[in-house]
C-alpha positions as CSV (number, residue, x, y, z in Angstrom):
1,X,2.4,-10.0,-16.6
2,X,3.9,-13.0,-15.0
3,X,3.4,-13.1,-11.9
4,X,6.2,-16.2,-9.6
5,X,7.9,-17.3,-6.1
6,X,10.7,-18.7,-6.9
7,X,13.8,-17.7,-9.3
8,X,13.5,-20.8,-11.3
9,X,9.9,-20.0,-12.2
10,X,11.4,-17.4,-14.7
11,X,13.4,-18.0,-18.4
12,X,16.9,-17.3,-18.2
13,X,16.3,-14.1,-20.7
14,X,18.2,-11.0,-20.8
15,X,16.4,-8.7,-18.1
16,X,16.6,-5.2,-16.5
17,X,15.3,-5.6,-12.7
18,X,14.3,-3.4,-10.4
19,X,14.5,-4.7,-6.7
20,X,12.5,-3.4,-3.9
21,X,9.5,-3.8,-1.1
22,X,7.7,-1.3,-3.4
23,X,5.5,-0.8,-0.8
24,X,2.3,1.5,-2.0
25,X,3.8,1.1,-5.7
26,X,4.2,5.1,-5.6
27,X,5.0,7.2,-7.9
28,X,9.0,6.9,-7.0
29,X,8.7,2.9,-7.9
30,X,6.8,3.5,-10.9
31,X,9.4,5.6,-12.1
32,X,11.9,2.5,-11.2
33,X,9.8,0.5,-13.4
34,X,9.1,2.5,-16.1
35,X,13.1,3.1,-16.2
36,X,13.0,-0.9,-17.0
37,X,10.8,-1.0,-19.2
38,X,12.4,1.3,-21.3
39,X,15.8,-0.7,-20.6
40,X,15.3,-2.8,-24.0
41,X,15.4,-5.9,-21.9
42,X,12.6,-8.0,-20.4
43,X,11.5,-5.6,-17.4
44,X,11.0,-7.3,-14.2
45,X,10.2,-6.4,-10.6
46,X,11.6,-8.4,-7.5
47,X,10.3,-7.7,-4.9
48,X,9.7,-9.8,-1.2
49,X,7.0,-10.9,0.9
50,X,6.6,-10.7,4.3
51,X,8.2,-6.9,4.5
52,X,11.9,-7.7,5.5
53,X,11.4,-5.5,8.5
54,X,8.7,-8.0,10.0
55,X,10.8,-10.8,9.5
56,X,14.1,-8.9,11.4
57,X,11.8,-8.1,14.5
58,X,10.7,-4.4,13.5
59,X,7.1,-2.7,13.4
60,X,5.9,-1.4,10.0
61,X,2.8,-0.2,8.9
62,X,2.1,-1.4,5.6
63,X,0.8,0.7,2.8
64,X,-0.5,-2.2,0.9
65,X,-1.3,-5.7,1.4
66,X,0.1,-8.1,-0.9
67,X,-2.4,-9.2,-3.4
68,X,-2.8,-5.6,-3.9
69,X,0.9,-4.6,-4.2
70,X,0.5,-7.2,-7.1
71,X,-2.4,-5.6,-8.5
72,X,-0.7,-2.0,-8.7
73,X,2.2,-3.4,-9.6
74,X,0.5,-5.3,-12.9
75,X,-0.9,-1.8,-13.3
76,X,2.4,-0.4,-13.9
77,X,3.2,-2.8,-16.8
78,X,6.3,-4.8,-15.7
79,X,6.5,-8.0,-17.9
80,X,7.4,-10.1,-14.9
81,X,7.3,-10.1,-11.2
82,X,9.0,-12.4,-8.8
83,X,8.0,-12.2,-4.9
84,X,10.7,-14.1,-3.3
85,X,9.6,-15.0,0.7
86,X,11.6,-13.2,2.5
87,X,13.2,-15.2,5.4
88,X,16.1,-15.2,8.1
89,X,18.1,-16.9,5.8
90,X,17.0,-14.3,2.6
91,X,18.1,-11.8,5.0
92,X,21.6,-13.4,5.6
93,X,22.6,-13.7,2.1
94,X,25.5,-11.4,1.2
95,X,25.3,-9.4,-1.5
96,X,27.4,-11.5,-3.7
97,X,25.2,-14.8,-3.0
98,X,21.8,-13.0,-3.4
99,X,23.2,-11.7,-7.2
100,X,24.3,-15.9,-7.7
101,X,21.2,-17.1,-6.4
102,X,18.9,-14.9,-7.6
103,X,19.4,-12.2,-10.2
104,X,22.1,-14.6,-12.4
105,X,19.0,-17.7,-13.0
106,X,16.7,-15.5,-14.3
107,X,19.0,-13.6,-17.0
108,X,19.4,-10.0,-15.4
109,X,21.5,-8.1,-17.6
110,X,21.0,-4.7,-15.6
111,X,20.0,-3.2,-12.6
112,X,17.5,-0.3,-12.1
113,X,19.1,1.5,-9.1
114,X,19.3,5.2,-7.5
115,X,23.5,5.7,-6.3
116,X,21.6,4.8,-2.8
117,X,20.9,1.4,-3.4
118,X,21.9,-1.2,-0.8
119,X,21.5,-4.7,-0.5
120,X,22.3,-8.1,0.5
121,X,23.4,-9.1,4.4
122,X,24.3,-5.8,6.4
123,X,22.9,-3.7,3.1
124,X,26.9,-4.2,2.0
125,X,26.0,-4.0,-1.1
126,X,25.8,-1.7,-3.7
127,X,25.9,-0.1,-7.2
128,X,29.5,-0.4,-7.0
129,X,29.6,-4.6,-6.6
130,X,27.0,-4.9,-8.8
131,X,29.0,-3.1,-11.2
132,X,32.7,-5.3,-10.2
133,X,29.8,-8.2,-10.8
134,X,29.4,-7.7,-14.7
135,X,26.0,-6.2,-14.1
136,X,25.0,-2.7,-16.1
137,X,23.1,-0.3,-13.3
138,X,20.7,1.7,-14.7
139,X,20.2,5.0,-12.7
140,X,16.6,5.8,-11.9
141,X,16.5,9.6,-10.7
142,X,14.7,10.0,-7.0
143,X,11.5,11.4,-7.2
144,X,11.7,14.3,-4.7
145,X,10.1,14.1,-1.9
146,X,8.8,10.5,-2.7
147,X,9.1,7.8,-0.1
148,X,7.1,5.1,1.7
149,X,7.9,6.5,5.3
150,X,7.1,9.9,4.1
151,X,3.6,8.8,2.6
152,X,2.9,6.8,6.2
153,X,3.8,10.2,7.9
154,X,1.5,11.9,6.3
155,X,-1.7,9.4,6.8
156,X,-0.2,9.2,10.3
157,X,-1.7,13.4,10.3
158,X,-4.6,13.0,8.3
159,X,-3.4,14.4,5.1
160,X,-4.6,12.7,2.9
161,X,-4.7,14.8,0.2
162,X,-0.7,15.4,0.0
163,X,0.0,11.3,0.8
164,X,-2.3,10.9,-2.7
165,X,0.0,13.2,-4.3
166,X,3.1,10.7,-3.4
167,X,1.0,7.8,-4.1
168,X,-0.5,9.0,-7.4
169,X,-4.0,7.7,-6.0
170,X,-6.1,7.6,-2.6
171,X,-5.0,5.4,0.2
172,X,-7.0,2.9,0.7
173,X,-7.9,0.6,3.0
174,X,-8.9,-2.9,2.4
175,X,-10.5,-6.1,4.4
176,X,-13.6,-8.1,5.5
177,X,-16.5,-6.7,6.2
178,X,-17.7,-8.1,9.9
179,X,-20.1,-7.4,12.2
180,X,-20.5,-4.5,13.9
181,X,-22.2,-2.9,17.0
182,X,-25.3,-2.6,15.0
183,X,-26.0,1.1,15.4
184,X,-26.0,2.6,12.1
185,X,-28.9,1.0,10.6
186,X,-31.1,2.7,13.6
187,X,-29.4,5.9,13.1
188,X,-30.3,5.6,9.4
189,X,-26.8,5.2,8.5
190,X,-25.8,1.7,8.1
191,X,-22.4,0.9,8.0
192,X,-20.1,-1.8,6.8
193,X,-17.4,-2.5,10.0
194,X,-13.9,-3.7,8.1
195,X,-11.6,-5.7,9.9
196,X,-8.1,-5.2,8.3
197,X,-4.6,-6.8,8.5
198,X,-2.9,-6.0,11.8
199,X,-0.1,-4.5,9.9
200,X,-1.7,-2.7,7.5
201,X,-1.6,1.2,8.0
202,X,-5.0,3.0,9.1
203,X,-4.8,6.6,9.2
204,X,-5.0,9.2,11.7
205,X,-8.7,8.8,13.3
206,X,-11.3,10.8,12.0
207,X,-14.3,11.1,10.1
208,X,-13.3,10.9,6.2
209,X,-14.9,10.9,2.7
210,X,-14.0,8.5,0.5
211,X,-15.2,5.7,-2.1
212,X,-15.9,2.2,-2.5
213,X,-17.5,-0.6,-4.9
214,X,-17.6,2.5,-7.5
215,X,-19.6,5.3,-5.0
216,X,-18.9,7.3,-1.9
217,X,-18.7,6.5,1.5
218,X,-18.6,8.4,4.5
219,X,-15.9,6.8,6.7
220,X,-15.4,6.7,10.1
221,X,-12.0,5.6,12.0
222,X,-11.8,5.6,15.9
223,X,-13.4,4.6,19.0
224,X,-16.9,5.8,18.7
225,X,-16.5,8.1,21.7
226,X,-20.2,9.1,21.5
227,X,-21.0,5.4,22.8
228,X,-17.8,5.0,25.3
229,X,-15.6,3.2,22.8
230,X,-12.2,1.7,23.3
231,X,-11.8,-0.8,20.4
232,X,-11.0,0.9,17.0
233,X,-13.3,0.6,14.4
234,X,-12.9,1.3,10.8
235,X,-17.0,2.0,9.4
236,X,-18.1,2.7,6.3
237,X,-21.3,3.8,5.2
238,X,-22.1,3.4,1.3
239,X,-24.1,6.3,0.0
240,X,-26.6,4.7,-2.5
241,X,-25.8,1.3,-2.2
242,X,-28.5,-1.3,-0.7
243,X,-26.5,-4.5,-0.4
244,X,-25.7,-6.9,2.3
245,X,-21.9,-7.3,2.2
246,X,-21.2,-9.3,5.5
247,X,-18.2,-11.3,5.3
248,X,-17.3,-10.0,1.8
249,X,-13.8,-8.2,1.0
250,X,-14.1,-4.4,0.5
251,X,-11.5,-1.7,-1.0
252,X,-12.2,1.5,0.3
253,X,-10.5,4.8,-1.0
254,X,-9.9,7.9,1.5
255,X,-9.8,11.1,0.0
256,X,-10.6,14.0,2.7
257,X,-10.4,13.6,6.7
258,X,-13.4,15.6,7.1
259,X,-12.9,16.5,11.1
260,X,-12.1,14.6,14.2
261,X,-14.3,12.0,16.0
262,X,-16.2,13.6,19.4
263,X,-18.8,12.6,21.8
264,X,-22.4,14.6,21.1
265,X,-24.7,16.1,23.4
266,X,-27.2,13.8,22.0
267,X,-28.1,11.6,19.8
268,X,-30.1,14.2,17.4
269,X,-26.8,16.6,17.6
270,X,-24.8,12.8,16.5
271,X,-27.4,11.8,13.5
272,X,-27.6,15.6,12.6
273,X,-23.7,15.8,12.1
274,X,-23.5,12.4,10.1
275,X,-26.1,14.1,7.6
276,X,-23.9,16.8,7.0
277,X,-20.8,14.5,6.9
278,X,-22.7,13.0,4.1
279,X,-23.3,15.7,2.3
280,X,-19.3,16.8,2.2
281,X,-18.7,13.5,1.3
282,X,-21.0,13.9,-1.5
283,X,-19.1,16.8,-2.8
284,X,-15.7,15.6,-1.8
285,X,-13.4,15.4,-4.9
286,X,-11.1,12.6,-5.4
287,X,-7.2,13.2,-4.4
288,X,-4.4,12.2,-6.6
């Protein structure tokens, strides 16, 4: 897969594209892509970076960041994929210009849209003008039920288990591992203490099991109310693993939100309840 930035980066061969944030990559935008590939043309994802709602002045919780958009995206087997930057003046293309500037260089033949595409300055346009534009659109069915906002509701409660279904995998959370406030390793538990991108979407607080580097990990995401916390902290402790990953980047998967985060009578009652959090995670099974 070919991964580029800019239009001219890409031959002028006949393509079938399918255009989108695909935010997540979930199962809905795999089904876009697989509907490409099986156009007969040279499949190809557009798809933009930062999220267009950033750059008009909205807050969005990400899904994904991009490196790993790319990743999932290479998973799903598109021979190309072009991340134009997407900027104020990106945003105030009309739909005609966009389809000149952008989907004529690189050879697209056909679109893969739903009837409910939109696109282009004041989302004018649509399957209709790309249609009036020469351009065959390829209908990809909606995948019921299936949508980005939907998926961030659904980590937004916790339930992890029915996002994963939408997703086709675990959420996941990814950043650098930094330090911490050092209590783990005396409760027995070490943890590794990620610091994320600001935009990307942490789920409901909790105590969850989930995986990383290839084992399980007992997560927790809150304040630490047991010590007076206010800051949120996002702490992973790695059953079975022995390693020192300060200021390393770390993937973690969340498959089960476990219970909620509270304050303990004590410190036994605190190390007592992390043992058995450990244990579920130990026989947690893997969503998706």
């Amino acid at each position: 897969m070919t991964v580029v930035r800019t239009p001219s980066d890409l031959e002028t061969v006949p393509r079938a594209v399918a255009i989108g944030t695909f935010d997540g990559v979930h199962r809905g935008h795999r089904a876009a892509i697989e509907t490409a590939k099986s156009a007969g043309l040279r499949s190809t994802v557009v798809t933009f970076d930062p999220h267009p709602r950033l750059v008009l002045g909205y807050d969005v919780q990400l899904l994904t960041t991009l490196p790993r958009r790319v990743e999932l995206l290479e998973e799903a087997g598109p021979d190309d994929v072009l991340v134009l930057e997407f900027t104020e003046e990106l945003s105030g293309l009309e739909a005609e210009e966009f389809v000149a500037r952008v989907l004529e260089p690189i050879g697209t033949q056909a679109v893969v849209a739903a009837e409910t595409f939109r696109f282009g300055r004041g989302r004018k346009g649509d399957v209709e003008l790309l249609r009036r534009l020469g351009l065959e659109v390829v209908d990809v069915p909606l995948v019921e039920g299936v949508s980005s906002s939907r998926i961030r509701e659904l980590l937004a409660a916790g339930r992890m288990d029915e996002a994963a279904a939408l997703l086709g995998r675990p959420h996941e959370l990814e950043g650098t591992v930094v330090s911490g406030d050092q209590r783990g390793g005396t409760l027995g538990f070490p943890t590794a203490n990620l610091a994320v991108d600001p935009h990307l979407l942490v789920p409901a607080y909790g105590i969850y099991a989930g995986a990383a580097l290839g084992g399980r990990a007992a997560i927790s995401i809150g304040v630490n109310p047991h010590y007076g916390g206010s800051e949120r902290r996002i702490e992973a402790f790695l059953l079975d693993f022995g390693g020192d990953l300060y200021g390393k980047e770390l993937r973690i998967e969340l498959w089960e939100r476990l219970r909620d985060e509270r304050a303990f009578e004590s410190e036994e009652d605190l190390v007592r309840q992390i043992a058995i959090d450990v244990e579920a995670t130990r026989s947690a099974i893997r969503p998706g």
